[in-house]
C-alpha positions in Angstrom: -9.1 -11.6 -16.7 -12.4 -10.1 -15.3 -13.4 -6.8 -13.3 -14.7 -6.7 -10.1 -17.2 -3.5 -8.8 -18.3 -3.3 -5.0 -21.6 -1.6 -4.7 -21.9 -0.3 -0.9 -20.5 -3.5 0.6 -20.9 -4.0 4.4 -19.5 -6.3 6.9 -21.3 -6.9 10.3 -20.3 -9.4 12.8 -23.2 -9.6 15.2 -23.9 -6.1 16.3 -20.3 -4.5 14.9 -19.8 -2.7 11.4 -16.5 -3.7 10.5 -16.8 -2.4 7.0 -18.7 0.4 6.1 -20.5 0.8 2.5 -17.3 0.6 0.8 -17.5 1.5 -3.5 -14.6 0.5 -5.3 -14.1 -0.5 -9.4 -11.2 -2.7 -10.5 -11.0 -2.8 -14.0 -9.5 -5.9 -16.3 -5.7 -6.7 -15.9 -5.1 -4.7 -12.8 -2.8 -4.8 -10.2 -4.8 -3.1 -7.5 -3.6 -3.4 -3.7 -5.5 -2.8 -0.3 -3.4 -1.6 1.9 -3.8 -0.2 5.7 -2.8 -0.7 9.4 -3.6 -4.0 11.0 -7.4 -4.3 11.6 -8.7 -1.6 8.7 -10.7 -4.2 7.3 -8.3 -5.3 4.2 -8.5 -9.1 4.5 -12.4 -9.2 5.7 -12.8 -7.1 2.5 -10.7 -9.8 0.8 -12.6 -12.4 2.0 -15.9 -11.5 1.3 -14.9 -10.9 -2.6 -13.4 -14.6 -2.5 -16.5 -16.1 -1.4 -15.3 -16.8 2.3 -17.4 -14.3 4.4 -21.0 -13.2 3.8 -21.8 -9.8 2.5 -24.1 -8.6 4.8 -25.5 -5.5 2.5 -24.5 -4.1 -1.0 -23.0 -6.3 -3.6 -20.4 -7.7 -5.0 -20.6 -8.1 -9.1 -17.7 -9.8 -11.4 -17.9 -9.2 -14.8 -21.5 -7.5 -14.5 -22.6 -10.6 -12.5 -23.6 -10.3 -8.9 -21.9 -13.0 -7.0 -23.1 -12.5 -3.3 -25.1 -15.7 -3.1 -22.1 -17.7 -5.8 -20.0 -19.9 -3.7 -16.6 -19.6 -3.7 -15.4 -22.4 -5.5 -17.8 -21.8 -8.2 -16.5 -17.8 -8.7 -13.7 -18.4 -10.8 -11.2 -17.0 -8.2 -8.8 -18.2 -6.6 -6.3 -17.2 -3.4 -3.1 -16.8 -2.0 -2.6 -17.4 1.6 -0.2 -16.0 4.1 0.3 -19.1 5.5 0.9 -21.2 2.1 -1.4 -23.8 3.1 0.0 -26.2 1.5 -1.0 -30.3 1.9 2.5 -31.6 3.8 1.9 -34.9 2.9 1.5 -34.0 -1.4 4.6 -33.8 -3.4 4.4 -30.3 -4.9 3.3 -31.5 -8.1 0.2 -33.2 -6.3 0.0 -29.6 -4.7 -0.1 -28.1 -7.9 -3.1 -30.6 -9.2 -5.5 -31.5 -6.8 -7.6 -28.8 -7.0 -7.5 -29.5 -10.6 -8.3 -33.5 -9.9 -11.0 -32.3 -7.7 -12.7 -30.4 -10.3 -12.6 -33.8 -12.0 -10.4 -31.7 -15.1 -9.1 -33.8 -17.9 -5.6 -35.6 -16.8 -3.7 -34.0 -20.1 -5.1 -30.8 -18.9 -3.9 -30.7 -15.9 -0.7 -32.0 -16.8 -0.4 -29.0 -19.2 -1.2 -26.5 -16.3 1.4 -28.1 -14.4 3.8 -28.3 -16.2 3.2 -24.6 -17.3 3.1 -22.7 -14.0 6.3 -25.1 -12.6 7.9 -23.2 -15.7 6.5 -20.0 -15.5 8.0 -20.0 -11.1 11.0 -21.6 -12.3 9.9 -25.1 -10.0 10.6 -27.8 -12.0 13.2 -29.1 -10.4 10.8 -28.8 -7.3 8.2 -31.1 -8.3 8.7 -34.4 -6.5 9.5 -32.7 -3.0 7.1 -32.1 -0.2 6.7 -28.8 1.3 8.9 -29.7 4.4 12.1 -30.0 1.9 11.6 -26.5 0.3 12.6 -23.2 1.5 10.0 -20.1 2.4 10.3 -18.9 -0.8 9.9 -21.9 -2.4 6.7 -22.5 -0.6 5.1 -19.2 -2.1 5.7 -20.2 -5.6 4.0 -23.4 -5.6 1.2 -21.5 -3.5 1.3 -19.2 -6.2 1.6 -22.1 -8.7 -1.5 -23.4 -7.2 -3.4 -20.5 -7.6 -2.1 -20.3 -11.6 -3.1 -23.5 -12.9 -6.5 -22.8 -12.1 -6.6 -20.0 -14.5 -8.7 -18.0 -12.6 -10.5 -14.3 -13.6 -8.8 -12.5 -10.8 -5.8 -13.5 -8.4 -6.4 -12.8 -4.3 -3.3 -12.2 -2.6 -3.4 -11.9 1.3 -0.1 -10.5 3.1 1.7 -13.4 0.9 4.9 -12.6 1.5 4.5 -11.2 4.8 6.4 -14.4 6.5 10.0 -14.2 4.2 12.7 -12.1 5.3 13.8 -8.6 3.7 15.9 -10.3 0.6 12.8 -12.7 -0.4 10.0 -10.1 -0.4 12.3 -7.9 -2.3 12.7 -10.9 -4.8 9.3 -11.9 -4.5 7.8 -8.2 -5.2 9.6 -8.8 -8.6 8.6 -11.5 -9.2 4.9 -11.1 -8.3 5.1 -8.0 -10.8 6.4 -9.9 -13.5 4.0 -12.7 -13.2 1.4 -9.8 -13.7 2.8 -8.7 -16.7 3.4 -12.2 -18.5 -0.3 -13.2 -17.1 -2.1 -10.5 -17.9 -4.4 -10.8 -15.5 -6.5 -9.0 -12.6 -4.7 -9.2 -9.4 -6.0 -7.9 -5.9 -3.2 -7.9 -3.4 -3.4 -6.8 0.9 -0.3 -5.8 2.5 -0.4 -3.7 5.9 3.5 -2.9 3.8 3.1 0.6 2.2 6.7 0.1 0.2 4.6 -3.2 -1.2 2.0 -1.1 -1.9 4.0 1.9 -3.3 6.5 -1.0 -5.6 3.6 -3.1 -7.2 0.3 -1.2 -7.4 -1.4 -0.1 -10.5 -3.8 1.2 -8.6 -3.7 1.4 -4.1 -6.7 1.2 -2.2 -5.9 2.9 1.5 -8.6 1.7 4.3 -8.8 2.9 7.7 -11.2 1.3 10.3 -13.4 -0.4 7.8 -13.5 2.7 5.3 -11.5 4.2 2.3 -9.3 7.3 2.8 -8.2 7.5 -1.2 -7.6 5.2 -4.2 -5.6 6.0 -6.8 -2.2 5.4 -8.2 0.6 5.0 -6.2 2.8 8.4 -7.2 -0.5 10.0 -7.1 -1.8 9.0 -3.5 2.0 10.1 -2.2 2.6 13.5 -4.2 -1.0 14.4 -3.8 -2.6 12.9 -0.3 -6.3 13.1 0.4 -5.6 13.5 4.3 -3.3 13.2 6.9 -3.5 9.6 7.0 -2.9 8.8 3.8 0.1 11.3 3.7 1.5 9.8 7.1 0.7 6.0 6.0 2.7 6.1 2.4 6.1 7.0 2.9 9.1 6.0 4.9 9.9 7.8 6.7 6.9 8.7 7.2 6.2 13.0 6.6 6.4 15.6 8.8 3.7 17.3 10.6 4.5 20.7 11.8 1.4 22.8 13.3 0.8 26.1 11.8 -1.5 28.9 12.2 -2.4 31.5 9.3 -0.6 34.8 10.2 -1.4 36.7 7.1 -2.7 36.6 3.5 -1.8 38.0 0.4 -4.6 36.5 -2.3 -3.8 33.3 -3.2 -1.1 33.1 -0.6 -1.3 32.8 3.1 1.4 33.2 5.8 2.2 30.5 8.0 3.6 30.8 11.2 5.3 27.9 12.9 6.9 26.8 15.7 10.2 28.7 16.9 8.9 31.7 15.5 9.8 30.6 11.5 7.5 31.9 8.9 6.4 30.1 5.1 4.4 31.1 2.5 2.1 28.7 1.0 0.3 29.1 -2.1 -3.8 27.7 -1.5 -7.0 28.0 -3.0 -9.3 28.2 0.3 -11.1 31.7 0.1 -12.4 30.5 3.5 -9.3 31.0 5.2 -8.1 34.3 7.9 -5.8 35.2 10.1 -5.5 32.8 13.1 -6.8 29.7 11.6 -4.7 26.3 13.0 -3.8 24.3 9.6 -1.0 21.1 9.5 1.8 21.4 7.0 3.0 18.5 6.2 6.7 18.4 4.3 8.5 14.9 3.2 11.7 14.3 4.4 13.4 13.7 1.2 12.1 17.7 0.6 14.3 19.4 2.9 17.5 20.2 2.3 20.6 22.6 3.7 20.8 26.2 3.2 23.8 28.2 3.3 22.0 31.8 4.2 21.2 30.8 7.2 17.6 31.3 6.1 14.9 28.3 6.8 14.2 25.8 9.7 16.3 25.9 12.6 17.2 22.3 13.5 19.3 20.2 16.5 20.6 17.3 15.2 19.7 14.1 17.5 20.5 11.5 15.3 22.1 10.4 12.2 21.4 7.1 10.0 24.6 6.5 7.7 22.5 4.3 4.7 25.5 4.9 2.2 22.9 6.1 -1.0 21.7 8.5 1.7 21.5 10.1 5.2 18.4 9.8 7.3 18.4 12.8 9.9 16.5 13.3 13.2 16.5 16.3 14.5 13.9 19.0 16.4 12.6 22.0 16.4 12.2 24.6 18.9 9.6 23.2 21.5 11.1 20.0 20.8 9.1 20.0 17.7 10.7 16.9 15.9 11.6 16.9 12.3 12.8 13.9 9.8 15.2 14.9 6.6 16.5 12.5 4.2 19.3 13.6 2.0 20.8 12.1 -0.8 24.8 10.6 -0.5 27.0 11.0 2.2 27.3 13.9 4.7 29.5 14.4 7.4 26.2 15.9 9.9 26.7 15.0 13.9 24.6 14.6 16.9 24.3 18.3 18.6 25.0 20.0 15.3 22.9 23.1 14.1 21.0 22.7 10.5 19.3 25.5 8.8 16.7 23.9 6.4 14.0 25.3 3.6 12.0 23.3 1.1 10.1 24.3 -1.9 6.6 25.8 -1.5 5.5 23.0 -4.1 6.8 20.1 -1.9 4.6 21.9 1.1 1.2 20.3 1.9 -1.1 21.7 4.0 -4.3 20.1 6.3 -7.1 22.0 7.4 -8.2 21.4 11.4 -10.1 18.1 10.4 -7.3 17.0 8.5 -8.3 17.1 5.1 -5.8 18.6 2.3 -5.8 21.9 1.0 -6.3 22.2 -2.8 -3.7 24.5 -4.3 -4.6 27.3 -7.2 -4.8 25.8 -10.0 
C-alpha cells in the first residue's frame, strides 16, 4: 500500500497542454477513480503516474519519493489494461508468472503468488488454458491476477471493464470492490462510466479538458456539485437545467422566475445577488414528484420508460423547455398527459451565469 501526491503535473505534446497543473493526494488504501468524458485527460494522467509518458513539469511523488525520472518497471506499480493484453500463446498460469520469471523472483515464490491470486479470482480451474479458450470475463481476472501477484504499492486500472457487456461489469464492479477490501490496497481506477465511478469510489476525481472540476466522495460530488458539469456528468439521468432569473428577494431568500411563468423560492447565501440576475437551477429527476393542488411545474408528457422499480418520465415545459422525472414503482402516466410537479427547496441547486454553484446559508 503507498500514497501517491501530484504536485502541478503537466502534460505537453509538442506545442499542446493536454493537462494542466493538476494537484491531487491519494492517501494509503484508497479506491480513488478518474472519471470524465472521452479526451479529459484521464488515461494520459494515468499514464504518466505508471511511468509510461513523461511528466513534462511538476512532479509526481510515491510515498514521499519523487518518481518522475524512476522507470516504470522499477515504481512498484503495476496496470490493468483495457485491452487485457495478455500473451496468446502462455497458458494463463504462464500469464500469471512471467513477469515474476522476468524479475528473476524465486520459483517457490512465484508459485505462492500464483497460486494465491488464481484463488483469490476464483481461476484455478483456469490455469492450463490460453486466453483464446476463456471468456471476456475470464480474461480480466487473470489480467487482474497478473497485476496481483506482483504485489504492487498501488493498482492502475484503465477503462478495464469497458469491453464486457452490462451483466459482467455489473459482476466485475463487485468484484473489483471486494478485491479492494480483502487487499487492502491503493487503487486508482479511469472510467469515462459515472455509475462506475458513483458504485466503486472512495474518493472520484472529475476532469474536464485536461483539468479537475471537483474531487471528493462520491454522495458528496452528486448531492453537492461544484458546477454545472460535474452536476450534469454524475447522474443518470443526468439533472435538469431550467434557466432562471432573480425576480425578487427576501434576505436569505431569492425568487426565481422560470419558464412558463412558474415561480420558486430558493434559499442562498450570495449577498451579491438583485433583481434580474440569470442563474441555472438545476433539480434531479428522482426530486420531482406529483402534486395533487395543482400547484408546481406544469408538464406535457412525451414519453414514458416502464423500468418496473421505477418510471423514467420525459416531458416539457412551456417553450418546449424539457424536463426528466424519475419516480419510484409503477404509474399509470401516458404520452400527452398533463403533470403538475414541485420539489423540495433542499433538492434545488442553483448556478450562477458562469456556472459555478451557489452556496446555501449555512
Amino acid at each position: 500500500m503507498a500514497d501517491l501526491r501530484l504536485h502541478r503535473v503537466v502534460k505537453r505534446f509538442e506545442h499542446v497542454e493536454v493537462i494542466h497543473g493538476i494537484d491531487l493526494e491519494v492517501e494509503h488504501g484508497e479506491f480513488v477513480v478518474f472519471v470524465g468524458p472521452s479526451g479529459c485527460g484521464k488515461s494520459t494522467l494515468l499514464r504518466m503516474i505508471a511511468g509510461l509518458e513523461e511528466v513534462t513539469d511538476g512532479e509526481i511523488l510515491i510515498d514521499g519519493e519523487l518518481v518522475n525520472e524512476v522507470e516504470a518497471a522499477k515504481r512498484g506499480l503495476a496496470m490493468v489494461f483495457q485491452s487485457y493484453a495478455l500473451y496468446p500463446h502462455m497458458t494463463v498460469r504462464k500469464n500469471l508468472s512471467f513477469g515474476l520469471e522476468t524479475m528473476r523472483a524465486p520459483k517457490v515464490l512465484i508459485q505462492e503468488r500464483v497460486a494465491k491470486a488464481a484463488r483469490i479470482l476464483k481461476i484455478e480451474e483456469l490455469l492450463e488454458r490460453r486466453p483464446s479458450q476463456l471468456s471476456g470475463g475470464q480474461r480480466q481476472r487473470v489480467a487482474i491476477g497478473r497485476a496481483i501477484v506482483r504485489e504492487p504499492r498501488i493498482f492502475l486500472f484503465d477503462e478495464p471493464l469497458s469491453n464486457l457487456d452490462a451483466e459482467l461489469r455489473l459482476q466485475m464492479r463487485v468484484e473489483l470492490a471486494n478485491l479492494h477490501t480483502s487487499l487492502d490496497s491503493t487503487m486508482i481506477y479511469v472510467t469515462h462510466d459515472q455509475v462506475e465511478a458513483m458504485t466503486m469510489a472512495d474518493k472520484i476525481v472529475v476532469l474536464r479538458a485536461g483539468r479537475v472540476e471537483q474531487v471528493g466522495a462520491p454522495l458528496e460530488l452528486y448531492n453537492r456539485p461544484a458546477n454545472l458539469f460535474v452536476a450534469g456528468f454524475l447522474g443518470a439521468p443526468r439533472m435538469n437545467f431550467l434557466p432562471a432569473e432573480v425576480a425578487g428577494r427576501d434576505g436569505a431568500l431569492i425568487e426565481l422566475a422560470l419558464p412558463g411563468g412558474h415561480r420558486v423560492t430558493q434559499p442562498v447565501a450570495d449577498a451579491g445577488l438583485a433583481p434580474g440576475a440569470r442563474l441555472t437551477l438545476g433539480i434531479r429527476p428522482e426530486h420531482l414528484a406529483p402534486t395533487a393542488d395543482g400547484q408546481g411545474l406544469a408538464v406535457v408528457v412525451d414519453v414514458v420508460e416502464h423500468l418496473g422499480s421505477g418510471t423514467a418520465i420525459y416531458g416539457r415545459l412551456a417553450e418546449e423547455e424539457g424536463l426528466t422525472i424519475v419516480l419510484p414503482g409503477q404509474h399509470a402516466i401516458r404520452p400527452g398527459q398533463r403533470l403538475t410537479l414541485a420539489t423540495g427547496a433542499d433538492a434545488c441547486h442553483l448556478f450562477d451565469a458562469d456556472g459555478q454553484a451557489l452556496p446555501r446559508p449555512a
